[in-house]
KEDOFI-216206 format. One line per field, with one value per atom (N, C-alpha, C): x, y, z; residue number from 1; atom name; residue in three letters. Coordinates in Angstrom, 3 decimals, m for minus. Layout:
east = [X;...]
north = [Y;...]
up = [Z;...]
num = [NUM;...]
atome = [CA;...]
residu = [ALA;...]
% end
This chain:
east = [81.645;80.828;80.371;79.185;78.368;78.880;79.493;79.959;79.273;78.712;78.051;79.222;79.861;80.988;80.053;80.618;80.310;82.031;81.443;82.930;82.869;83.587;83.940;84.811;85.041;85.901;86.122;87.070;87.301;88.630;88.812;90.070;91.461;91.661;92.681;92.567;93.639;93.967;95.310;95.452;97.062;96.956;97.347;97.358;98.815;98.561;100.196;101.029;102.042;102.817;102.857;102.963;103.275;104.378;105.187;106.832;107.257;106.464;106.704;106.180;106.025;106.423;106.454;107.386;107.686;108.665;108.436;109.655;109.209;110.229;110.546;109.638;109.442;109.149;108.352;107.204;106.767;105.703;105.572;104.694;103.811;102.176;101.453;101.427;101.358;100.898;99.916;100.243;99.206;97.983;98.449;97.184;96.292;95.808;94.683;95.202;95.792;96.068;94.616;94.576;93.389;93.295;93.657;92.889;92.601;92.499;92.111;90.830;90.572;89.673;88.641;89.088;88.510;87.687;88.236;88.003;87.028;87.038;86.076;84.742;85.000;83.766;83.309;83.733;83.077;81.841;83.057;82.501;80.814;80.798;79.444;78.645;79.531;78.366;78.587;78.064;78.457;78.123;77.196;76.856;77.531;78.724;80.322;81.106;80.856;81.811;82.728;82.170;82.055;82.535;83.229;83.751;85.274;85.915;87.445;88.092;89.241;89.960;89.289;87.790;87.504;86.965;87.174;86.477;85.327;83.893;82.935;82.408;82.026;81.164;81.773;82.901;83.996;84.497;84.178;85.409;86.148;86.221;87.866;87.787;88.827;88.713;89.763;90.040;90.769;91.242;92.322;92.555;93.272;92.913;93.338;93.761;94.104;94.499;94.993;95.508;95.678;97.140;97.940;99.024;99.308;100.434;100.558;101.659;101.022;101.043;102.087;102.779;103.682;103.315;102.559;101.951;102.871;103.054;103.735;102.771;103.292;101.681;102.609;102.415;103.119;102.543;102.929;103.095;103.869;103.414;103.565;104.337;105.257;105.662;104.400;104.494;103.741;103.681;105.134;105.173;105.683;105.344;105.976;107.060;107.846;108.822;108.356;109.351;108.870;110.106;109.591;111.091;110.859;111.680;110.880;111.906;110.819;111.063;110.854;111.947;111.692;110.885;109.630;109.078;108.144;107.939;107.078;107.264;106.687;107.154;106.324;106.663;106.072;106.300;105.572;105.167;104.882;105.750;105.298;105.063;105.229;105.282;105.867;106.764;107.895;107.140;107.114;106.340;107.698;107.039;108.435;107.522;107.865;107.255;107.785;106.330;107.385;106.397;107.078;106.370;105.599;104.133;103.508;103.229;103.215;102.897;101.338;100.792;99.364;98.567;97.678;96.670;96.290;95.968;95.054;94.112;93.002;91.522;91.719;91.624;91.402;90.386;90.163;88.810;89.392;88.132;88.427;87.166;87.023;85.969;86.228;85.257;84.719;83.565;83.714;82.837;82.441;81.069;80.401;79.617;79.632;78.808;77.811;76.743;75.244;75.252;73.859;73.264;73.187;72.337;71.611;73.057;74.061;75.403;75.971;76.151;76.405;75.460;73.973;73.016;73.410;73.923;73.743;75.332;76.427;77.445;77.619;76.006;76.066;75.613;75.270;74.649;75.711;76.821;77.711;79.267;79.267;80.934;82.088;83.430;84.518;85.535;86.116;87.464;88.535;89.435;90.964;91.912;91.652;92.349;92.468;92.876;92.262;91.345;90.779;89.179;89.117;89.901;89.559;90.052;90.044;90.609;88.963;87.785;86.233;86.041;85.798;85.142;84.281;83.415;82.046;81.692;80.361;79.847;79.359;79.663;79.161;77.825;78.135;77.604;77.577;77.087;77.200;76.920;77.968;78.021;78.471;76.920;77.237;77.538;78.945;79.604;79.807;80.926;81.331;82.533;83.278;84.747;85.879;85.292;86.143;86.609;85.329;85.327;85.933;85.585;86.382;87.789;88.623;90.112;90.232;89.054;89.659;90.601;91.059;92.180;91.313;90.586;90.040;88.655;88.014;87.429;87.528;88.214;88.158;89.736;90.740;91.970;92.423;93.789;93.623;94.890;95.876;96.086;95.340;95.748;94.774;96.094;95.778;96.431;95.896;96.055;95.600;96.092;94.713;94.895;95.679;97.136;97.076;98.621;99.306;100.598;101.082;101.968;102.534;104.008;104.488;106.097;106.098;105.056;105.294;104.557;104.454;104.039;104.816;104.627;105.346;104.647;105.500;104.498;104.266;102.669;102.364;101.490;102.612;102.051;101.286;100.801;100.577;98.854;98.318;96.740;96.367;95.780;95.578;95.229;94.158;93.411;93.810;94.896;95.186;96.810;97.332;98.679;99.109;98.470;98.907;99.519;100.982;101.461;100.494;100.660;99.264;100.495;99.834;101.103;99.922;100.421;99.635;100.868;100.024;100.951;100.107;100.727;100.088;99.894;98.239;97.857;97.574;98.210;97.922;97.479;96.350;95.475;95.269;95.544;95.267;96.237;95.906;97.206;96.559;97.252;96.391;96.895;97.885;97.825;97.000;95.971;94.712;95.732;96.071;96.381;94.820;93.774;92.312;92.514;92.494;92.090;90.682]
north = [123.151;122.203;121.114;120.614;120.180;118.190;117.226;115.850;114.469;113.790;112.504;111.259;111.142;110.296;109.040;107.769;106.333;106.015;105.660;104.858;103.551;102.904;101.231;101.206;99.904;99.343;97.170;97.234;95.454;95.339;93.832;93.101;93.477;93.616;93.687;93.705;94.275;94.877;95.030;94.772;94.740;95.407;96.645;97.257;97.256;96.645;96.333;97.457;97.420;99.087;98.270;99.149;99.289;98.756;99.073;98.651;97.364;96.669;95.550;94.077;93.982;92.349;91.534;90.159;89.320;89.340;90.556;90.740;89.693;89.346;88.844;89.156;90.333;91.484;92.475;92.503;94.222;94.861;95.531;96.434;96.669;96.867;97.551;99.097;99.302;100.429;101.560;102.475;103.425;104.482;104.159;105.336;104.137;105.135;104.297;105.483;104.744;105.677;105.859;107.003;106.788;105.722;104.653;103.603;103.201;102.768;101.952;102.458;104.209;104.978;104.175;104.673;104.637;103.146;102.069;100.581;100.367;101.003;101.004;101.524;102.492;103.634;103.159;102.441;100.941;100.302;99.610;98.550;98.850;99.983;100.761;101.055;101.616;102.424;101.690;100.645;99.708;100.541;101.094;102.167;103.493;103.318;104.043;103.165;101.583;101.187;101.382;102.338;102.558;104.012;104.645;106.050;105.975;105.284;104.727;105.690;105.767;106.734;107.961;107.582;108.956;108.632;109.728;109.383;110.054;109.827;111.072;111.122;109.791;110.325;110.141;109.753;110.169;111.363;111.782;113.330;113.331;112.331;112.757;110.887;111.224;109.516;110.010;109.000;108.657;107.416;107.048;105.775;105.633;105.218;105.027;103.446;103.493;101.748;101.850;100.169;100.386;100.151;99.253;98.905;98.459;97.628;96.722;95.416;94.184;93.204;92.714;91.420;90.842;89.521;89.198;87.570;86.974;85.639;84.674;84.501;84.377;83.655;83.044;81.583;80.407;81.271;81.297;81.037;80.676;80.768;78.955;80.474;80.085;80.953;80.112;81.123;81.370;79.644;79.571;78.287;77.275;76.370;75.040;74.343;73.458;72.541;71.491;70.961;69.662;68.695;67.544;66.527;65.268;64.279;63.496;62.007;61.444;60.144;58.738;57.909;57.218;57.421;56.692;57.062;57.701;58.681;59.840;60.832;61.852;63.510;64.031;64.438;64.871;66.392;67.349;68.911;68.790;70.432;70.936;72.069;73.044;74.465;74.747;74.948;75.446;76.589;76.746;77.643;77.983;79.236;80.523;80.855;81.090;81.897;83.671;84.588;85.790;86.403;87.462;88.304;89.546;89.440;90.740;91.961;92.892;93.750;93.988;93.957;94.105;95.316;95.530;96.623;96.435;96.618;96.119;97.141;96.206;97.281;98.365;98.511;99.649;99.886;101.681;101.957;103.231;103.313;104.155;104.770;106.008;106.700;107.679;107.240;107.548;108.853;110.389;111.037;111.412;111.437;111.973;113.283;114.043;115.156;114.695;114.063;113.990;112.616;113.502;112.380;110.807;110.700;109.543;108.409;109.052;108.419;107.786;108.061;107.664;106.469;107.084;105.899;104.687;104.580;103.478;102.896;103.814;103.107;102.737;102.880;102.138;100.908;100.521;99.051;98.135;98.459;97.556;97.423;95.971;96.001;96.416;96.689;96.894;96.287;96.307;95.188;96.246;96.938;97.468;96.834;95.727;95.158;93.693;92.680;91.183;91.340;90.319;89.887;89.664;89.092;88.838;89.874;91.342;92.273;92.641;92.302;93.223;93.993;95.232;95.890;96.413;96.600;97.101;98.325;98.718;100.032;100.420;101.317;101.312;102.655;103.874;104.745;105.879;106.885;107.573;109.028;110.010;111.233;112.433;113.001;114.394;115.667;115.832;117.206;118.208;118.810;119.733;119.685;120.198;120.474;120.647;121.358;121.951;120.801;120.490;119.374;117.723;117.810;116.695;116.713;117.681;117.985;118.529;118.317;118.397;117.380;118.066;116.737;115.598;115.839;114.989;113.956;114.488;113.970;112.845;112.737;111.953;111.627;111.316;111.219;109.839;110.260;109.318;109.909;108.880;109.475;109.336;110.417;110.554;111.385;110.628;110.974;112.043;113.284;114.374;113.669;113.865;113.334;114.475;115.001;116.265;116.392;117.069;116.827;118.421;118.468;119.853;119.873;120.233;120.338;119.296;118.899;117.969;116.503;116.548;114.889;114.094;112.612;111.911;111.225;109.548;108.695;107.725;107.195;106.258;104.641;105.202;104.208;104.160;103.146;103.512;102.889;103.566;103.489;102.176;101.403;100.428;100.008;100.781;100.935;101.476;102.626;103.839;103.797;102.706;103.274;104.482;105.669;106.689;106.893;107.277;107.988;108.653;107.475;108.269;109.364;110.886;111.393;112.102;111.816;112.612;113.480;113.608;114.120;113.768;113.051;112.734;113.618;113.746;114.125;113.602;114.095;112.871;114.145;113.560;114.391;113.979;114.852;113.900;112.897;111.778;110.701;109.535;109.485;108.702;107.169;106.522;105.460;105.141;104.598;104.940;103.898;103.974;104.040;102.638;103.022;102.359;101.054;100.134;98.682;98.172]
up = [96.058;95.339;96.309;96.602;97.049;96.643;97.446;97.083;97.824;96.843;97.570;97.618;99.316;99.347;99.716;98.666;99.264;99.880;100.442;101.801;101.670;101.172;100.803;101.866;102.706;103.177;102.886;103.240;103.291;104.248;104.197;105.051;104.662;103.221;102.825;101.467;101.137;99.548;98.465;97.552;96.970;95.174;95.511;94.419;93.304;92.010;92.051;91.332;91.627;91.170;89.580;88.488;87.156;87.297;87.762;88.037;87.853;89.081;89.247;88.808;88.139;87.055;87.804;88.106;88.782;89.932;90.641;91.849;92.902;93.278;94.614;96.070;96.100;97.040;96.422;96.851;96.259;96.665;97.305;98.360;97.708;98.001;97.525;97.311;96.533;95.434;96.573;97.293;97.923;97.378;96.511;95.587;94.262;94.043;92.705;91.299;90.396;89.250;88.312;87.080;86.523;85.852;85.394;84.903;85.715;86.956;88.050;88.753;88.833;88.926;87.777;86.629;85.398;85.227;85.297;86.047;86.904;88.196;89.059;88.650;87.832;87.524;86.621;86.026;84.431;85.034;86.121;87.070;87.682;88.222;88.932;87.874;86.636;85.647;84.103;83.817;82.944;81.311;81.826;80.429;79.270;80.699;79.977;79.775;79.188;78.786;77.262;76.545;75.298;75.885;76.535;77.040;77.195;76.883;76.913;77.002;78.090;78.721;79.332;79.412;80.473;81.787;82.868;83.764;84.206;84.054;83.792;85.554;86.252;87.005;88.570;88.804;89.725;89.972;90.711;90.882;92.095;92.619;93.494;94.068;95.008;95.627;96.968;97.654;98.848;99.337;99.823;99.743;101.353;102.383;103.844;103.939;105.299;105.497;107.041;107.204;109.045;108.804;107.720;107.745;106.492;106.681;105.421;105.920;105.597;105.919;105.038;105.166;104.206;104.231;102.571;102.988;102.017;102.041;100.825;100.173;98.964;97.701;96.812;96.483;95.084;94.154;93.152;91.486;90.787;89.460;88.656;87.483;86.409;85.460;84.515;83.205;82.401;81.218;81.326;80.263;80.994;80.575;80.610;80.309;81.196;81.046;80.419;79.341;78.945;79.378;79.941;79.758;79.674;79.135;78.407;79.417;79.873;81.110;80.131;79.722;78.821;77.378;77.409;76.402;76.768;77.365;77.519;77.899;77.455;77.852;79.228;80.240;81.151;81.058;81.519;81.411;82.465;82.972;84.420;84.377;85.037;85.705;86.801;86.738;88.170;88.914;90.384;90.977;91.756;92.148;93.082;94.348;95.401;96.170;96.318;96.111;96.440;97.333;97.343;99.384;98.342;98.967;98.509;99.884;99.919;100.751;101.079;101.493;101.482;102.375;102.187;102.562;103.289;104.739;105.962;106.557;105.972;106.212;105.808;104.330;103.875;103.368;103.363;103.125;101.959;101.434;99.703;100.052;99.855;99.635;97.975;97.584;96.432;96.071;95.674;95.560;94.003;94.019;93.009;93.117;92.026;91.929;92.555;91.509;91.726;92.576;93.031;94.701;93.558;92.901;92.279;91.870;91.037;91.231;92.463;93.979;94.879;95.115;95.003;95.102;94.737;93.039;92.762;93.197;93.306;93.879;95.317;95.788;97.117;97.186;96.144;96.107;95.602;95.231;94.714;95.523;94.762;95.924;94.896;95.042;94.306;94.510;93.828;93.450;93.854;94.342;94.088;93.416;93.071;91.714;91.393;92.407;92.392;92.907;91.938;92.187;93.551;94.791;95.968;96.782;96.438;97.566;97.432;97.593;97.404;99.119;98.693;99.426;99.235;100.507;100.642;100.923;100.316;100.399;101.795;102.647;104.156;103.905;103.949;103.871;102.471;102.298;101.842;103.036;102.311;103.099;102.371;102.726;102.266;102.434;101.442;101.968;101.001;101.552;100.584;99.679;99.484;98.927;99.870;100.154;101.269;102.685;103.059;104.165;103.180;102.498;101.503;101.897;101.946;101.532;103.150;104.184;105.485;106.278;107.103;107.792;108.126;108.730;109.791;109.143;108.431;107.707;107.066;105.812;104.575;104.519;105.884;105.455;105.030;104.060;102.991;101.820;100.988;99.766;98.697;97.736;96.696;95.187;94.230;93.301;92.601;92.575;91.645;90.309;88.674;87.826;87.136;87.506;86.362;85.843;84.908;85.219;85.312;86.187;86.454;87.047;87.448;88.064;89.127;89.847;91.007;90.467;89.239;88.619;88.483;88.809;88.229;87.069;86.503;85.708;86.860;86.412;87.311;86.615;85.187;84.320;83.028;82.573;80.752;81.460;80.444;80.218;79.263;80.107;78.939;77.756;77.677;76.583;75.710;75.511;75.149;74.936;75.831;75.986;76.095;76.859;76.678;78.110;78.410;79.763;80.744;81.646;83.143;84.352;84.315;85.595;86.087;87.957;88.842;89.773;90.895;91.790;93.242;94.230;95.647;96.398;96.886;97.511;99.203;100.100;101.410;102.093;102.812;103.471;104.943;105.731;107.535;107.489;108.788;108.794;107.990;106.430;105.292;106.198;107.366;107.663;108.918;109.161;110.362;111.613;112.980;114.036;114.671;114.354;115.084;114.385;115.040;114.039;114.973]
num = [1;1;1;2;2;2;3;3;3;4;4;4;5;5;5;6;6;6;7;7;7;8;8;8;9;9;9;10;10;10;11;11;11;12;12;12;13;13;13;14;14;14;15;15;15;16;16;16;17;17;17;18;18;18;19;19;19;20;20;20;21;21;21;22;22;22;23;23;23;24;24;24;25;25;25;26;26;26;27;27;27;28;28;28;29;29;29;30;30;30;31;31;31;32;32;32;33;33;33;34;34;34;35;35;35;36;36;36;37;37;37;38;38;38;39;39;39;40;40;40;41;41;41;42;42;42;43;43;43;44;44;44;45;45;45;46;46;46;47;47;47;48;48;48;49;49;49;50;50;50;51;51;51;52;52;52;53;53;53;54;54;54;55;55;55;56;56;56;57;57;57;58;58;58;59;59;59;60;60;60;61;61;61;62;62;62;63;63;63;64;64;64;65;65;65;66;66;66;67;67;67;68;68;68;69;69;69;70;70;70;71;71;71;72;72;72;73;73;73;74;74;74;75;75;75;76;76;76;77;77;77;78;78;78;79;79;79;80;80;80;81;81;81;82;82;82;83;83;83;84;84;84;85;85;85;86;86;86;87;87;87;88;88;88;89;89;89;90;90;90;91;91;91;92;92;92;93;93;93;94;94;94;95;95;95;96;96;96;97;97;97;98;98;98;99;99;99;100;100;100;101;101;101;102;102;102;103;103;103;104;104;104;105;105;105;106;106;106;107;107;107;108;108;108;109;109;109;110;110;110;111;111;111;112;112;112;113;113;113;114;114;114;115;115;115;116;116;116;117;117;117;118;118;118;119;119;119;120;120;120;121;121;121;122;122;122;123;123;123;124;124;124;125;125;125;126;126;126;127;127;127;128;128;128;129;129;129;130;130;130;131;131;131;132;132;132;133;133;133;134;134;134;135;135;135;136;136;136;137;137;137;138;138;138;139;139;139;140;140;140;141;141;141;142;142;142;143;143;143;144;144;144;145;145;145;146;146;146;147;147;147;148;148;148;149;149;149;150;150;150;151;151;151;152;152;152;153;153;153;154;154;154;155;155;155;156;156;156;157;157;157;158;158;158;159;159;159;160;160;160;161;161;161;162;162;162;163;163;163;164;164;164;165;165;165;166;166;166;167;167;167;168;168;168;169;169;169;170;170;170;171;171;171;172;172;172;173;173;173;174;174;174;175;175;175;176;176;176;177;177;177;178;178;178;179;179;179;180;180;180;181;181;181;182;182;182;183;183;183;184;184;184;185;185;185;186;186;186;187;187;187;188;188;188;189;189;189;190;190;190;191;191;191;192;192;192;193;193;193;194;194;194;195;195;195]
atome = [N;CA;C;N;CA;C;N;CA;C;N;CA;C;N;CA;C;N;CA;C;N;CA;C;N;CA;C;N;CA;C;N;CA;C;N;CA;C;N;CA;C;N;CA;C;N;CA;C;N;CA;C;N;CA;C;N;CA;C;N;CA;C;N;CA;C;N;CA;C;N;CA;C;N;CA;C;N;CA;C;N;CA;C;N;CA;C;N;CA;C;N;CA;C;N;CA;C;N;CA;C;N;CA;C;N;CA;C;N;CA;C;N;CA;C;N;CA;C;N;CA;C;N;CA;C;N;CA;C;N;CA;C;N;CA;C;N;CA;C;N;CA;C;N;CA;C;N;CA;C;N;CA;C;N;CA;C;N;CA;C;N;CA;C;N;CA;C;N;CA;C;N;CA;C;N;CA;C;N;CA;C;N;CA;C;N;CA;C;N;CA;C;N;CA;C;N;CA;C;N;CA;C;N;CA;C;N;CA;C;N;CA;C;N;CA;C;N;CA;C;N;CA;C;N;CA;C;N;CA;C;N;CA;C;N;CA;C;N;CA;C;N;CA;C;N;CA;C;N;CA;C;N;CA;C;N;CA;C;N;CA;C;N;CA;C;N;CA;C;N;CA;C;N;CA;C;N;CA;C;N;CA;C;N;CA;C;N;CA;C;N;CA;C;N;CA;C;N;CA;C;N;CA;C;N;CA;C;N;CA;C;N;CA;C;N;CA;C;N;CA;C;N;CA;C;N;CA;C;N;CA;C;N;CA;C;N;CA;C;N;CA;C;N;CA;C;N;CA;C;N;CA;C;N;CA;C;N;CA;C;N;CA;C;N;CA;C;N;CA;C;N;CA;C;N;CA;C;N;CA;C;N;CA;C;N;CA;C;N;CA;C;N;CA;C;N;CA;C;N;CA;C;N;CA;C;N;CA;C;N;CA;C;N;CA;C;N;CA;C;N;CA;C;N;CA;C;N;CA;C;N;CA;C;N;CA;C;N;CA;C;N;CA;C;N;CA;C;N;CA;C;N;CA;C;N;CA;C;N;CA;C;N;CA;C;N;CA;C;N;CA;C;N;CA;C;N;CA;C;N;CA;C;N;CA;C;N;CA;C;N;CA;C;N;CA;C;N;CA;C;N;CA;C;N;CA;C;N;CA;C;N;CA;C;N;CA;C;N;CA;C;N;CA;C;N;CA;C;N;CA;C;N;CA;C;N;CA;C;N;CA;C;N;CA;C;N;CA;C;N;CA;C;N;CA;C;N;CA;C;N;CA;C;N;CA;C;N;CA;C;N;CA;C;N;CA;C;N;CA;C;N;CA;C;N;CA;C;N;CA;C;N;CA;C;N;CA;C;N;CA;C;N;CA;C;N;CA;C;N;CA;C;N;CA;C;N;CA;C;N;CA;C;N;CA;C;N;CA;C;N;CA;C;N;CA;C;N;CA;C;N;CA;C;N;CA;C;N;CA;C;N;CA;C;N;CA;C;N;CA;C;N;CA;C;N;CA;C;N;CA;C;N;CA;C;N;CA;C;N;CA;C]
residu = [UNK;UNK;UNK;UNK;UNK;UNK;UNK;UNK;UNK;UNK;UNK;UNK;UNK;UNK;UNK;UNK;UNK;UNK;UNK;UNK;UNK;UNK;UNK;UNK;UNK;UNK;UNK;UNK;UNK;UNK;UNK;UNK;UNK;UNK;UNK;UNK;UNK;UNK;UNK;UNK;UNK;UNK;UNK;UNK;UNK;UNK;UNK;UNK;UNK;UNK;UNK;UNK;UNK;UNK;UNK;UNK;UNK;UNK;UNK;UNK;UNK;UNK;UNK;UNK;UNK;UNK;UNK;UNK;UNK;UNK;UNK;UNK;UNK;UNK;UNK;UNK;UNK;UNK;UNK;UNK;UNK;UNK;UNK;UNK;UNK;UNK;UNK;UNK;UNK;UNK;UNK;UNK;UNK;UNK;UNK;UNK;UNK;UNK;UNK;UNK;UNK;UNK;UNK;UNK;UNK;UNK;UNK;UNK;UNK;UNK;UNK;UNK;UNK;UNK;UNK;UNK;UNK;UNK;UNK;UNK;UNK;UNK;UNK;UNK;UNK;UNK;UNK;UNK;UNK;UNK;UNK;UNK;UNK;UNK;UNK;UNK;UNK;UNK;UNK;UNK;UNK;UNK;UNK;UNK;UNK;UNK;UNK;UNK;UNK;UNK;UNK;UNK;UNK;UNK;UNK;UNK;UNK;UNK;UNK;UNK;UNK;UNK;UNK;UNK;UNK;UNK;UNK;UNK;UNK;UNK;UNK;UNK;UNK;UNK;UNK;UNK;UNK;UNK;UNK;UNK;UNK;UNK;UNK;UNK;UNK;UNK;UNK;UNK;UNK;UNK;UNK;UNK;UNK;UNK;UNK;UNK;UNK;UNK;UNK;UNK;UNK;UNK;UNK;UNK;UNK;UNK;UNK;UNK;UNK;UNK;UNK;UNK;UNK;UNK;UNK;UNK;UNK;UNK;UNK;UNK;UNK;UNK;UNK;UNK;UNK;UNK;UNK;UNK;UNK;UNK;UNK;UNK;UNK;UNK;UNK;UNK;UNK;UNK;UNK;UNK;UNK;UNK;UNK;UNK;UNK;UNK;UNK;UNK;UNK;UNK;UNK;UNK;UNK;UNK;UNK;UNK;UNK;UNK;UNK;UNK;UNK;UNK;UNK;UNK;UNK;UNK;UNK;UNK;UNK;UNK;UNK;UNK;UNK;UNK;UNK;UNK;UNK;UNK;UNK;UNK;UNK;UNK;UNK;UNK;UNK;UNK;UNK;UNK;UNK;UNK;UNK;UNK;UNK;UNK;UNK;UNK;UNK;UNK;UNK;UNK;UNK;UNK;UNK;UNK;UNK;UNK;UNK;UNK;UNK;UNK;UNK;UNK;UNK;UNK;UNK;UNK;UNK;UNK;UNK;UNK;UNK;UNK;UNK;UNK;UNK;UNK;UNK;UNK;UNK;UNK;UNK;UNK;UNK;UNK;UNK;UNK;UNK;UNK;UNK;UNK;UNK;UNK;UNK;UNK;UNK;UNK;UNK;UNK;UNK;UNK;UNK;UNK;UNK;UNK;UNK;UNK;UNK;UNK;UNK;UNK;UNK;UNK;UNK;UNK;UNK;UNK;UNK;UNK;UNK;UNK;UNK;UNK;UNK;UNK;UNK;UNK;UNK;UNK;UNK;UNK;UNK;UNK;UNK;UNK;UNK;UNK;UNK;UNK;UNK;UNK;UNK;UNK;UNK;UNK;UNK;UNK;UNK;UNK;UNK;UNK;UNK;UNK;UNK;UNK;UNK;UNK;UNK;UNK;UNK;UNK;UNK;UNK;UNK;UNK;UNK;UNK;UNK;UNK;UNK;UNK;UNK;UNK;UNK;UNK;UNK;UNK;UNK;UNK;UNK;UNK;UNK;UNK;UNK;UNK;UNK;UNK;UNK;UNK;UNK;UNK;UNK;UNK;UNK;UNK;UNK;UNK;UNK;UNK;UNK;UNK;UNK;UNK;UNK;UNK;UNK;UNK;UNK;UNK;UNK;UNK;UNK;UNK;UNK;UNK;UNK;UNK;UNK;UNK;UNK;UNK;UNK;UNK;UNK;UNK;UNK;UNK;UNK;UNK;UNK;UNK;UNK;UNK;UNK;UNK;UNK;UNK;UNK;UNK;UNK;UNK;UNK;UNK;UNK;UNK;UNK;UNK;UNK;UNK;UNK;UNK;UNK;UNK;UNK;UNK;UNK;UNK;UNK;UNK;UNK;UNK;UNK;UNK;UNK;UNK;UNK;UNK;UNK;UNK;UNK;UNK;UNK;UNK;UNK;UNK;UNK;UNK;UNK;UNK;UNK;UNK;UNK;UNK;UNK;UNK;UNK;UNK;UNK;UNK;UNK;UNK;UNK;UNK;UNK;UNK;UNK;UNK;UNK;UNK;UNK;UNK;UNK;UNK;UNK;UNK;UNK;UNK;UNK;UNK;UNK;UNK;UNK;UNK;UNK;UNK;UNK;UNK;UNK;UNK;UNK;UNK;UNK;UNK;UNK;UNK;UNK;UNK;UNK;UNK;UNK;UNK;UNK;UNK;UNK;UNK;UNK]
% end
């Protein structure tokens, strides 16, 4: 089958595992599960937003990087302290510092069946999940199937959306709450060596 890859790259990226809540510590996430696919493909094609839980005009992805970084970032918990200083109540928010793992220069390539799909996902930037991880559209390139799933090519992990003996869970669907299971696909050396 005949695939129009757009190749996004940026500085850095932090995908957060399902898992992890308020840890201390917590590495980014190496793959993109289908809601996050599903998310992106909103994002480009705003006209499936009314298509909930599917993914129509994506058919595969890849996810590379150079490393992964360990930055500090403050946050504040959700509620407030109240305590009351004579005659007045003062309110705070206690902040924590915890260590995120991060993505360095990673690049996602994204393929679609049809040419005109790539088109328009070359004009736009993407999020991998905070608003400030955006990466950019570089090229589009057209291949095959086969050369898709070559080493050398397009290397990268990639979550097959399917469940079979080698699936795990990789989380609940938002929309849907319904159990998301893939199984990792790593193709070539998915951590890139070139900075």
């Amino acid at each position: 089958m005949e695939l129009f890859v757009v190749k996004y790259s940026g500085p850095f990226g932090f995908i957060k595992p399902w898992t992890a809540v308020r840890d201390g510590e917590t590495f980014s996430q190496q793959f993109l599960t289908p809601s996050i696919i599903e998310g992106i493909e909103k994002k480009l094609f705003p006209e499936l937003l009314e298509q909930k839980g599917q993914i129509v005009k994506i058919v595969r992805h890849r996810l590379t990087y150079h490393q992964i970084t360990q930055q500090q970032e403050v946050i504040q918990t959700r509620g407030w302290n109240q305590t009351k200083k004579g005659s007045k109540y003062l309110f705070e928010r206690p902040t924590a510092i915890i260590i995120r793992g991060v993505l360095l220069n990673p690049t996602l390539y994204l393929a679609f069946k049809e040419k005109s799909d790539a088109e328009v996902a070359s004009t736009q930037h993407i999020c991998l999940i905070r608003n400030e991880d955006i990466i950019l559209p570089k090229d589009i390139i057209e291949t095959s199937t086969e050369e898709f799933d070559s080493d050398t090519l397009f290397p990268g992990f990639e979550l097959m959306f399917e469940k079979n003996e080698n699936s795990f869970l990789v989380g609940y669907n938002r929309l849907t709450n319904e159990p998301m299971y893939g199984w990792l696909k790593i193709v070539g050396t998915p951590i890139q060596s070139n900075m």
